[in-house]
N, CA, C and O atoms as CSV, one atom per row, in Angstrom:
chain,resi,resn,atom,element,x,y,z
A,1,UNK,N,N,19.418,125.402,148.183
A,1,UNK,CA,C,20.697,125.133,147.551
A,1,UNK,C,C,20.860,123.640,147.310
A,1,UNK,O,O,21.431,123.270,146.284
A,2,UNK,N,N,20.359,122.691,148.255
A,2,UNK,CA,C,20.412,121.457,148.365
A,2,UNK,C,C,19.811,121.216,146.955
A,2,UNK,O,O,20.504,120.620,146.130
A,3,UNK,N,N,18.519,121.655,146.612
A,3,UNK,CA,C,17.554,121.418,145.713
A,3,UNK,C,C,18.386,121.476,144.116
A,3,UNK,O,O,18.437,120.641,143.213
A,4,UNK,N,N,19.016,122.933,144.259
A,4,UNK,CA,C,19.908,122.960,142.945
A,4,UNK,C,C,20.749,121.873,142.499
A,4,UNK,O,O,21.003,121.409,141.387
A,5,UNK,N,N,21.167,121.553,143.860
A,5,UNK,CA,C,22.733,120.402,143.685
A,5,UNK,C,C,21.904,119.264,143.169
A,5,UNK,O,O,22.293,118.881,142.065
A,6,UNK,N,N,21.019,118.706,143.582
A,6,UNK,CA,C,20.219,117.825,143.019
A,6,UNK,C,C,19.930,118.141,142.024
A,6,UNK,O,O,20.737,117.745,141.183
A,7,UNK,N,N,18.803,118.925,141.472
A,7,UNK,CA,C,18.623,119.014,140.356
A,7,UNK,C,C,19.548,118.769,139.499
A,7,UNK,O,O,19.225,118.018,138.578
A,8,UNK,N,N,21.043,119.338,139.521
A,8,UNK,CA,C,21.762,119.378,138.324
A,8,UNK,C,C,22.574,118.067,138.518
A,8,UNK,O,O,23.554,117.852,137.804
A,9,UNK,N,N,22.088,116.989,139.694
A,9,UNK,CA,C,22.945,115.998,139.321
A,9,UNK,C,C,22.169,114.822,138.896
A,9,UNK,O,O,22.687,113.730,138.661
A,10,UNK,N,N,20.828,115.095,138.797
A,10,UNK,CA,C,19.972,114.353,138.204
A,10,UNK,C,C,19.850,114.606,136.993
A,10,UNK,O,O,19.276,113.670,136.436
A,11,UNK,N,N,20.236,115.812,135.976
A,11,UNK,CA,C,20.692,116.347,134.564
A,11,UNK,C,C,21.673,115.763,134.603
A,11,UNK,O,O,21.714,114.944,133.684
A,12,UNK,N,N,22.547,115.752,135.231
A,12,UNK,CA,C,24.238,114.933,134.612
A,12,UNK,C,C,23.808,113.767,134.344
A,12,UNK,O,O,24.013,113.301,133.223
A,13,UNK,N,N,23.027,112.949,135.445
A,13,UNK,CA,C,23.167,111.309,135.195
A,13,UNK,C,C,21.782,110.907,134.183
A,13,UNK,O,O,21.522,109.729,133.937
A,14,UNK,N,N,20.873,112.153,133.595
A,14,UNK,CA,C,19.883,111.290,132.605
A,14,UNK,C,C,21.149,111.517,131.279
A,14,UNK,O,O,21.549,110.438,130.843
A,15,UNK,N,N,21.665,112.520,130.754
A,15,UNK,CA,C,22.753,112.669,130.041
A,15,UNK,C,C,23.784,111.531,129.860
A,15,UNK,O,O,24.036,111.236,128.691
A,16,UNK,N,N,24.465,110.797,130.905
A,16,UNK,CA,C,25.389,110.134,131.151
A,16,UNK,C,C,24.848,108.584,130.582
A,16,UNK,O,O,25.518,107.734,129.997
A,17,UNK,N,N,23.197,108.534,131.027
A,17,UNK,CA,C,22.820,107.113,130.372
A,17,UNK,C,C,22.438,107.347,129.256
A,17,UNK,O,O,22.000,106.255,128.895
A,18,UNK,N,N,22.279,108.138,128.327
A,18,UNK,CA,C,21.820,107.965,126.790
A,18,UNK,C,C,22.872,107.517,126.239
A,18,UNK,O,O,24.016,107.944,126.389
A,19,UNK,N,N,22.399,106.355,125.367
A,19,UNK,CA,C,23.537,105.210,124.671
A,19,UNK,C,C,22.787,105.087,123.137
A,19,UNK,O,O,22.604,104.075,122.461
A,20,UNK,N,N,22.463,106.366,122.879
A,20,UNK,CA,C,22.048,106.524,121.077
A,20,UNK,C,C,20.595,106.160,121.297
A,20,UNK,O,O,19.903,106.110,122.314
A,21,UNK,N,N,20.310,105.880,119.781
A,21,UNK,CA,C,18.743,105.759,119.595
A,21,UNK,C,C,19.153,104.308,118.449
A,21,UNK,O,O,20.172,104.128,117.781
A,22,UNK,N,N,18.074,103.567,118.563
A,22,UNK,CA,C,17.986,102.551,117.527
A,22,UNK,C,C,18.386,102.941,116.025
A,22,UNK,O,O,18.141,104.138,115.874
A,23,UNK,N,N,18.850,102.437,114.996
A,23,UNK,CA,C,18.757,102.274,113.528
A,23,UNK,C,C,17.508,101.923,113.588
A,23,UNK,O,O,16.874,101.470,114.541
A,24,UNK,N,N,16.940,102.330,111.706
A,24,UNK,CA,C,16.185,102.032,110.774
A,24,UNK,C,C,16.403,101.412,110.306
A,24,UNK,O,O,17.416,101.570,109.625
A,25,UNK,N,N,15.499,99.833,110.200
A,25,UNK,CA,C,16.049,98.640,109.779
A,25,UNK,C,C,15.117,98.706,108.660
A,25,UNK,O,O,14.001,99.138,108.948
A,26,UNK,N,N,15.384,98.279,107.099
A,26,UNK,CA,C,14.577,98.838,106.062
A,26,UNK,C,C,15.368,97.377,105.205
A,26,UNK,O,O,16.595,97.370,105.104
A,27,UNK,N,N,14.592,96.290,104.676
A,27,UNK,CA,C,14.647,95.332,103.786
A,27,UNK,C,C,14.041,95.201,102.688
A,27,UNK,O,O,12.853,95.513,102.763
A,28,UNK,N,N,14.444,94.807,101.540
A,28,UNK,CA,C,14.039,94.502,100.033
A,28,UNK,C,C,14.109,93.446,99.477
A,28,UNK,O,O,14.781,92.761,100.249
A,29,UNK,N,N,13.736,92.576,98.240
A,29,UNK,CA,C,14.257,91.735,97.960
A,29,UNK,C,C,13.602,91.702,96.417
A,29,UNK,O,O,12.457,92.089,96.185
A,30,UNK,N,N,14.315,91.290,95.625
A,30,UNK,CA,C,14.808,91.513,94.120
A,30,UNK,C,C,15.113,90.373,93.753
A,30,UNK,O,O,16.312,90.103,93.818
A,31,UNK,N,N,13.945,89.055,93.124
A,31,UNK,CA,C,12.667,89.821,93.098
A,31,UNK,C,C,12.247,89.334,94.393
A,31,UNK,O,O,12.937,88.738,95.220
A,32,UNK,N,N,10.889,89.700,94.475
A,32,UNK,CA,C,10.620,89.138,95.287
A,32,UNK,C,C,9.334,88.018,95.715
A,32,UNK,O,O,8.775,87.652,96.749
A,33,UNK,N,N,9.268,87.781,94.503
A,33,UNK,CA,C,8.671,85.985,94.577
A,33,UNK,C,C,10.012,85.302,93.448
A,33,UNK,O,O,10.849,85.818,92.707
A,34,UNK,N,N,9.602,83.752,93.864
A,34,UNK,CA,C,10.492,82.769,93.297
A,34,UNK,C,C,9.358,81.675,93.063
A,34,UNK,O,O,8.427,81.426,93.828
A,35,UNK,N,N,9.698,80.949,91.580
A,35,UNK,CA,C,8.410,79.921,91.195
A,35,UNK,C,C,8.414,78.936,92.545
A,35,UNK,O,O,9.469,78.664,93.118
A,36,UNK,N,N,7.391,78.538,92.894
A,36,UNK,CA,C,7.192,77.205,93.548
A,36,UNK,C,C,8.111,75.710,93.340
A,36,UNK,O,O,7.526,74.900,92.622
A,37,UNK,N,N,9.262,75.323,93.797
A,37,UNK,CA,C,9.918,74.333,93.842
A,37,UNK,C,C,10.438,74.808,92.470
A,37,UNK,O,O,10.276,74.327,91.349
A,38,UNK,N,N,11.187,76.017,92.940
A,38,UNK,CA,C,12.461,76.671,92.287
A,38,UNK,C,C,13.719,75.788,92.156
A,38,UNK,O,O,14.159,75.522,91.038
A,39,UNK,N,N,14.274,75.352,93.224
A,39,UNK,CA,C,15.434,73.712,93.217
A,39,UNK,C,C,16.791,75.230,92.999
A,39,UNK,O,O,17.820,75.039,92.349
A,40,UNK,N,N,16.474,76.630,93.683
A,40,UNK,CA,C,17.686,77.193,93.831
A,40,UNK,C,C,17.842,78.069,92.271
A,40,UNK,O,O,18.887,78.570,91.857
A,41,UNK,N,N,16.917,78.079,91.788
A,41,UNK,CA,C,17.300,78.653,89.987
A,41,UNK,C,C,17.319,80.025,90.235
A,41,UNK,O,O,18.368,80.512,89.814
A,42,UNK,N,N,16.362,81.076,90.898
A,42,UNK,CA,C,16.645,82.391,90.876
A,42,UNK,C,C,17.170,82.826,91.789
A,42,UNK,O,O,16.967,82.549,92.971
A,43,UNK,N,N,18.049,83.700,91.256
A,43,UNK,CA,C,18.952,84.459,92.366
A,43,UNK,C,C,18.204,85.826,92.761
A,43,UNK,O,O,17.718,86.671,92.009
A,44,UNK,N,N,18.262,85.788,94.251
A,44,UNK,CA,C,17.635,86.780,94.624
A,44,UNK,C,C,18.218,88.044,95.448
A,44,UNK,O,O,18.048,87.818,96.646
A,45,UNK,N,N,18.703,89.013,95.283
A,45,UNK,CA,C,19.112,89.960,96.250
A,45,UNK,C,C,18.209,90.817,97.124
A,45,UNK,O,O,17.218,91.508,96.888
A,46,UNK,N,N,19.072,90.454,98.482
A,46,UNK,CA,C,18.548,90.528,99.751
A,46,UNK,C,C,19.072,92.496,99.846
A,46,UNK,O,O,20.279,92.691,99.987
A,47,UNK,N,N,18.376,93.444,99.783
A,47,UNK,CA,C,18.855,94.636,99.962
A,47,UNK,C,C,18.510,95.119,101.384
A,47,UNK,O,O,17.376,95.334,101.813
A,48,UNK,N,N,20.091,95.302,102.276
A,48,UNK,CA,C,19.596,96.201,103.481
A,48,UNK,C,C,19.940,97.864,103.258
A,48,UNK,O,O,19.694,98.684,104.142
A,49,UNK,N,N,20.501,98.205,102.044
A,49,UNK,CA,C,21.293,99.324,101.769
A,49,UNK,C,C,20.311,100.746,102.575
A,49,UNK,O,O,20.870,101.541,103.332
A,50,UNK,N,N,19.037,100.822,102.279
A,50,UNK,CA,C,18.229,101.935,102.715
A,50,UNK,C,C,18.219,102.020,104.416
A,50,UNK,O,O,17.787,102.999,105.024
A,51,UNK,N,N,18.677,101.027,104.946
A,51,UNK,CA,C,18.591,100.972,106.542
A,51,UNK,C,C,19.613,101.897,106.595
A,51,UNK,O,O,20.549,102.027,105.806
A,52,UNK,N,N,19.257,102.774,107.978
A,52,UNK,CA,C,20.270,104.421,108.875
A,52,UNK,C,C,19.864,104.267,109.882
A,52,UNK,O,O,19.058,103.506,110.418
A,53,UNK,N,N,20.720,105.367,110.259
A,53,UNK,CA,C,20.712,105.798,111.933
A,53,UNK,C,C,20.242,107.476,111.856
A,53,UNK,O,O,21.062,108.252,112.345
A,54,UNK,N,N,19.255,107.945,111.403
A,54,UNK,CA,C,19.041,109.589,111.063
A,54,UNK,C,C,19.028,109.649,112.381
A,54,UNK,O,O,19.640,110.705,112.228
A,55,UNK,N,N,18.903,109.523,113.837
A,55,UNK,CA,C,19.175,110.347,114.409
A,55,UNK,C,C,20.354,109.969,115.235
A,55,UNK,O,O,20.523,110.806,116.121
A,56,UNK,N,N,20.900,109.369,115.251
A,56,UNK,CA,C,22.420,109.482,115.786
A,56,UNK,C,C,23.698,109.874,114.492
A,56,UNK,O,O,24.811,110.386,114.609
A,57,UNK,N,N,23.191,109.534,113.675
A,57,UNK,CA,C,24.150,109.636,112.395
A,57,UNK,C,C,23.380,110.243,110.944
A,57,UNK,O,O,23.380,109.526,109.942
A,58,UNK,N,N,22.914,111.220,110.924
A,58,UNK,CA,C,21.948,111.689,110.041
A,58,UNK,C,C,22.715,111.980,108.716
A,58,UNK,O,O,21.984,112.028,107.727
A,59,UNK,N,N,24.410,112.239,108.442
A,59,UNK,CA,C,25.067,111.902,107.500
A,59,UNK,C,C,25.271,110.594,106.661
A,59,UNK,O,O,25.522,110.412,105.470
A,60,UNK,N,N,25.070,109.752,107.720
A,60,UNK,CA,C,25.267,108.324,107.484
A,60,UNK,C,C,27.005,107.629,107.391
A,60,UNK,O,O,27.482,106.654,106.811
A,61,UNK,N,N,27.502,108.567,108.167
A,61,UNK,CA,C,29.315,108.352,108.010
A,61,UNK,C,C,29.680,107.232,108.740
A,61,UNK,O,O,30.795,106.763,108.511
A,62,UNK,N,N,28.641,106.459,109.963
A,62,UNK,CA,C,29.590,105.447,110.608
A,62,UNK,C,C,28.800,104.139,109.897
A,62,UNK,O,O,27.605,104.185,109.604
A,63,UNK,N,N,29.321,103.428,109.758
A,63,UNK,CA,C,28.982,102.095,108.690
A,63,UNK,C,C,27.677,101.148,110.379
A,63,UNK,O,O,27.538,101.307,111.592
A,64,UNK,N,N,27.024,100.153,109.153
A,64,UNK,CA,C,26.228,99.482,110.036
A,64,UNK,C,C,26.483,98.581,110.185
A,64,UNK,O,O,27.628,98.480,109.744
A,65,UNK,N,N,26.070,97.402,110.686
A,65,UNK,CA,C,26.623,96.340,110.614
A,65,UNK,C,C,24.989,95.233,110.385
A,65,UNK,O,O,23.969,95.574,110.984
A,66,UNK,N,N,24.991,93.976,109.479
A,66,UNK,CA,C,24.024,93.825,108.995
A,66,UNK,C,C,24.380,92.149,109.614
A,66,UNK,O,O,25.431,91.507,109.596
A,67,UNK,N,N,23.080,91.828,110.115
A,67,UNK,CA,C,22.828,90.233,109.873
A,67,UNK,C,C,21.007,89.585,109.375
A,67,UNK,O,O,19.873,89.842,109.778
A,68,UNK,N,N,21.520,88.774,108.444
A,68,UNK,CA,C,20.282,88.257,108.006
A,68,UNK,C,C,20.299,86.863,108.244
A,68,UNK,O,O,21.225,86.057,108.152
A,69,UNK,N,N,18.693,86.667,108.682
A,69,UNK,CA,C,18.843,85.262,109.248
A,69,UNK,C,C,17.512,84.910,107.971
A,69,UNK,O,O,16.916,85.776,107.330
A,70,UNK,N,N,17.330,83.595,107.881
A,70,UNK,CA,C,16.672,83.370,106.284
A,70,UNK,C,C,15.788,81.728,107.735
A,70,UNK,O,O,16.472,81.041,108.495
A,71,UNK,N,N,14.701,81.680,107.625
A,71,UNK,CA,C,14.031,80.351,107.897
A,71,UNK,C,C,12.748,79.864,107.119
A,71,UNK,O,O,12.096,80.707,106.503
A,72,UNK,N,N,12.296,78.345,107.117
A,72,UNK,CA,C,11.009,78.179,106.262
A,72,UNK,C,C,12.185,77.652,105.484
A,72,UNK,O,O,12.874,76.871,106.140
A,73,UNK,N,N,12.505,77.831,104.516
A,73,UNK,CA,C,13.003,77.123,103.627
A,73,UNK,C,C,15.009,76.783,103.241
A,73,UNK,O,O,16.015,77.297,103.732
A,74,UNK,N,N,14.852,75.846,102.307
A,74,UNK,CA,C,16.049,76.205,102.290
A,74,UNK,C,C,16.629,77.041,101.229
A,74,UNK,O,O,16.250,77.280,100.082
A,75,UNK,N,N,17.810,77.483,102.021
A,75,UNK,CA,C,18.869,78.471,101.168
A,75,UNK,C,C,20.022,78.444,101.215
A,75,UNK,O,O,20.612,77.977,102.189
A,76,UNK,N,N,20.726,79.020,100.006
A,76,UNK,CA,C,22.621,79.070,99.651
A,76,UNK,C,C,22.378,80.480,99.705
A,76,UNK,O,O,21.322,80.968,99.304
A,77,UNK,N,N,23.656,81.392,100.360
A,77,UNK,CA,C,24.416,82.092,99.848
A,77,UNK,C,C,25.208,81.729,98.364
A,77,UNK,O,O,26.036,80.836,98.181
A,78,UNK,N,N,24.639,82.789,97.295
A,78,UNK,CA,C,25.221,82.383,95.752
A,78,UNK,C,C,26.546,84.069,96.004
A,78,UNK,O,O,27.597,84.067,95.363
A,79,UNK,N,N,26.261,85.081,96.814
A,79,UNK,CA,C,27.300,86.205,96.647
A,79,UNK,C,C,27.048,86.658,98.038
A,79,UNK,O,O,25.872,86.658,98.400
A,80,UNK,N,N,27.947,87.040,98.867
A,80,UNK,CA,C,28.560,88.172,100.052
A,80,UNK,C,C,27.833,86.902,101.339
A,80,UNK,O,O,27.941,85.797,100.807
A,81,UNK,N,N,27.355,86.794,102.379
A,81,UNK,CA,C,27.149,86.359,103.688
A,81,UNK,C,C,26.077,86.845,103.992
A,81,UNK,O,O,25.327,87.589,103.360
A,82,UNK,N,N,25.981,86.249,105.355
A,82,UNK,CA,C,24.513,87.035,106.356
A,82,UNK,C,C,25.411,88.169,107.228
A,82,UNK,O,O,24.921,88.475,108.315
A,83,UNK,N,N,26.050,88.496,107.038
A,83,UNK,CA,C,26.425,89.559,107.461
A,83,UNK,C,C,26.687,90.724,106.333
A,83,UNK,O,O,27.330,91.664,106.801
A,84,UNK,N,N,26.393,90.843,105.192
A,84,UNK,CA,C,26.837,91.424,104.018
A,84,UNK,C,C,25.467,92.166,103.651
A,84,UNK,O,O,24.433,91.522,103.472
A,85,UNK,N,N,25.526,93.657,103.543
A,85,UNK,CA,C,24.791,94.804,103.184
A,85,UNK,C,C,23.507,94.041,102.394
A,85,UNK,O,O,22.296,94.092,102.606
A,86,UNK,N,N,24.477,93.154,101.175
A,86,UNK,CA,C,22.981,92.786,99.548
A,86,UNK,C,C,23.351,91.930,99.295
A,86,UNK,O,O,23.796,92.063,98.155
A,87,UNK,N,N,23.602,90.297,99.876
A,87,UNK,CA,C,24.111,89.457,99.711
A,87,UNK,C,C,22.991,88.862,98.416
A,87,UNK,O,O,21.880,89.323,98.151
A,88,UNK,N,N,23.476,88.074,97.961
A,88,UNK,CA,C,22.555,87.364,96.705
A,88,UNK,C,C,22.212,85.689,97.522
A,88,UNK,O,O,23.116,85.004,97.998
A,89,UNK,N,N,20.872,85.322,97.529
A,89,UNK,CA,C,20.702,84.107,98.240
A,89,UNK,C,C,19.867,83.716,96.668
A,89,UNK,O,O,19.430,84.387,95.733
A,90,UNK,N,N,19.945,82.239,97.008
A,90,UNK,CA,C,18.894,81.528,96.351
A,90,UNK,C,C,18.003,80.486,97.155
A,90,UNK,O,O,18.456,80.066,98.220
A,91,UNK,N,N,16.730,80.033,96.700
A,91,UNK,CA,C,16.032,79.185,97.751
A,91,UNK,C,C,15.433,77.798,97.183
A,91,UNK,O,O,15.140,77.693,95.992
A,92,UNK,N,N,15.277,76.799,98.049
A,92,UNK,CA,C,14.560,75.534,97.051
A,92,UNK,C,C,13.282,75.761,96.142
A,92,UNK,O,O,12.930,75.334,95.042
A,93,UNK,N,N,12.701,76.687,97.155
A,93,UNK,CA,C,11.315,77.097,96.585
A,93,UNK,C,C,10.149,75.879,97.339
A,93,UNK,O,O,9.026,76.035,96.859
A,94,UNK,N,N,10.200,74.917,98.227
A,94,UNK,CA,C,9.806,74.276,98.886
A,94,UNK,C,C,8.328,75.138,99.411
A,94,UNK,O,O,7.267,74.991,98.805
A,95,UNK,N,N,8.457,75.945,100.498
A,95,UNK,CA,C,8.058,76.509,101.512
A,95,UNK,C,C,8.061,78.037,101.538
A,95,UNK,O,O,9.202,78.480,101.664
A,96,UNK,N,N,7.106,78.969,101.456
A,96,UNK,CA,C,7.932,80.152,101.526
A,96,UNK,C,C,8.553,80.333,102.824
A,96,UNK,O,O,8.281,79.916,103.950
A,97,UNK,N,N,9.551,81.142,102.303
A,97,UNK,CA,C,10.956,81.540,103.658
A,97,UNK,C,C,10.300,83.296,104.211
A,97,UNK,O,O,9.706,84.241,103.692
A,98,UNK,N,N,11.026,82.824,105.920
A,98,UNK,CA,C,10.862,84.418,106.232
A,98,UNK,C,C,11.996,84.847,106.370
A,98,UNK,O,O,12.738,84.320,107.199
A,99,UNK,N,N,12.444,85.970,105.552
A,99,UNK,CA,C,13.540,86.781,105.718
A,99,UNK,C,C,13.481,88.168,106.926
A,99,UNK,O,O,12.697,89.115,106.868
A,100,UNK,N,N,14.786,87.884,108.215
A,100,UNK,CA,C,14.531,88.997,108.740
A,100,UNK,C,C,16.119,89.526,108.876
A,100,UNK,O,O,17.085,88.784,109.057
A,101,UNK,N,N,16.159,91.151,108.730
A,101,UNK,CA,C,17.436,91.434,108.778
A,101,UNK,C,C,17.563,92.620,110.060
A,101,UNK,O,O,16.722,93.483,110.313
A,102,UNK,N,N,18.651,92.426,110.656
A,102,UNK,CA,C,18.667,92.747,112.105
A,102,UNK,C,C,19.625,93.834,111.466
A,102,UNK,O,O,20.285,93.543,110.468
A,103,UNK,N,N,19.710,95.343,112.164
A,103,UNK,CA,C,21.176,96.201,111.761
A,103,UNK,C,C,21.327,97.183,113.104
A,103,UNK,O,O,20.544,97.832,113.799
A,104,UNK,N,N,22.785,96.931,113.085
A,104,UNK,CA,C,23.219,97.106,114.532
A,104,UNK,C,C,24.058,98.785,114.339
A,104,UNK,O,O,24.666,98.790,113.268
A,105,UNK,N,N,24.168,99.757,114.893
A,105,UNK,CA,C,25.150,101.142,115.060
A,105,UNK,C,C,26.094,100.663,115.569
A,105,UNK,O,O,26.555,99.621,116.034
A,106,UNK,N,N,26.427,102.456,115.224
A,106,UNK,CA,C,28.168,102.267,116.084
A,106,UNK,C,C,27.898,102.428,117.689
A,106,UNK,O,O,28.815,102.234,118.488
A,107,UNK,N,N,26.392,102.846,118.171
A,107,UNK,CA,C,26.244,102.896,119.773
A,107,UNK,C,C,25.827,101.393,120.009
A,107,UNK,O,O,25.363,101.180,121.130
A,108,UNK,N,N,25.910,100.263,119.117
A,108,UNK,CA,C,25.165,98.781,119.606
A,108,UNK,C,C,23.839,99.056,119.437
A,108,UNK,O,O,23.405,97.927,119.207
A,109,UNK,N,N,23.024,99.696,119.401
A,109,UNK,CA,C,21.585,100.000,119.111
A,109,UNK,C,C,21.414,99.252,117.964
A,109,UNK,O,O,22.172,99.302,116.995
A,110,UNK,N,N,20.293,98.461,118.071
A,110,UNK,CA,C,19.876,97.416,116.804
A,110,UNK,C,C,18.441,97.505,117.023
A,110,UNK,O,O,17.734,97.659,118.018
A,111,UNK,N,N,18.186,97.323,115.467
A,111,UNK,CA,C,16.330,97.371,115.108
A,111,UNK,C,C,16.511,96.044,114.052
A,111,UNK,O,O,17.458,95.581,113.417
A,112,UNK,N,N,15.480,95.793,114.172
A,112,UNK,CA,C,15.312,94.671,112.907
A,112,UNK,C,C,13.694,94.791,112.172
A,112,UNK,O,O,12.921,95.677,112.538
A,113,UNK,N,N,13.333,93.819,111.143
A,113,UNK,CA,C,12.666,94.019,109.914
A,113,UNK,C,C,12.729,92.889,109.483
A,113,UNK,O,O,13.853,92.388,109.427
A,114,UNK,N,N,11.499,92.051,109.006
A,114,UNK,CA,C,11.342,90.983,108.046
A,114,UNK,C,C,10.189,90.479,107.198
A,114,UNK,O,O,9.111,91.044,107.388
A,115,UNK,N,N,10.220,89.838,106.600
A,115,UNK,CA,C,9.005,89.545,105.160
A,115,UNK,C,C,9.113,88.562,105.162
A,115,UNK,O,O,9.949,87.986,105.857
A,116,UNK,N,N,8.337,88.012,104.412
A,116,UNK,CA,C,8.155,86.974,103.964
A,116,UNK,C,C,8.346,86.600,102.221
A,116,UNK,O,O,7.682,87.157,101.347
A,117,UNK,N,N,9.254,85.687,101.998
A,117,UNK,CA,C,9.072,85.702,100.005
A,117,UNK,C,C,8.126,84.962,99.681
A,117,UNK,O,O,7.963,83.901,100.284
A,118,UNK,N,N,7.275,85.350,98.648
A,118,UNK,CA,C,6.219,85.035,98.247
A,118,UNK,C,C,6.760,83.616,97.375
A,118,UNK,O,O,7.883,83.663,96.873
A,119,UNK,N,N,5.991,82.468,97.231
A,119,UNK,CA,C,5.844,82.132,96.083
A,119,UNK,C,C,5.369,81.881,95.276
A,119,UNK,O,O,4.518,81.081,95.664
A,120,UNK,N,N,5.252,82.035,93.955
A,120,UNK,CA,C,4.327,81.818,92.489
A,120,UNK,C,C,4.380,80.221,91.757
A,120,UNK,O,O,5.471,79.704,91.518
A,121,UNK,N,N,3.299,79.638,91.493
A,121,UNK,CA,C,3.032,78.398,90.751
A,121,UNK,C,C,3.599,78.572,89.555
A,121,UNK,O,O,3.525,79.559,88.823
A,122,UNK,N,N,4.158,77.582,89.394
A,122,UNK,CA,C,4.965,77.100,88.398
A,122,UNK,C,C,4.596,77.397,87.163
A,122,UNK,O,O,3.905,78.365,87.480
A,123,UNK,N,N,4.511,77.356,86.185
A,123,UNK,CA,C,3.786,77.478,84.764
A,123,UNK,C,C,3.250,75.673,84.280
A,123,UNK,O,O,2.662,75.467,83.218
């Protein structure tokens, strides 16, 4: 009997600690090279839109929450933030930049994802 009581209170408490499963952190970028010592001319959108939670939220009804951190080179926000789904950045074109975008659930569970933007010689 002892054995039962245990058993089922070692089922309550693996139950009691599950705190979700990570998001699918999924990044794009449009385009995604910029000429070599660009000086900021193309605008580029940063897409996290395809990132989910299929198994805590397989509808996709609770919103995510997005941060993008941009290093290697420099950059403006030209539309939305580093916290914003498809913000539009532009870059000097110096250095290529690594873009990584972190996306957090409604359980705090966060995955992240990043690239690198290519860049192309000038004409």
């Amino acid at each position: 009997m002892l054995v039962g009581l245990l058993a089922g209170a070692l089922a309550v408490a693996a139950c009691a600690g599950d705190d979700g499963h990570p998001p699918v952190a999924r990044a794009s970028a449009d385009p995604g090279s910029i000429p070599e010592g660009d000086e900021f001319q193309t605008a580029v959108t940063l897409d996290g839109a395809t990132s989910a939670d299929p198994l805590d939220d397989p509808e996709g009804a609770l919103p995510l929450e997005y941060h993008w951190e941009i290093w290697g080179d420099e950059q403006r926000f030209d539309q939305g933030d580093a916290s914003s789904e498809a913000p539009v950045v532009r870059f000097r074109g110096n250095r290529p930049a690594t873009v990584q975008l972190t996306v957090t659930d409604a359980d705090g569970q966060s995955n992240r994802v990043s690239f690198q933007m290519v860049l192309t010689l000038s004409p």
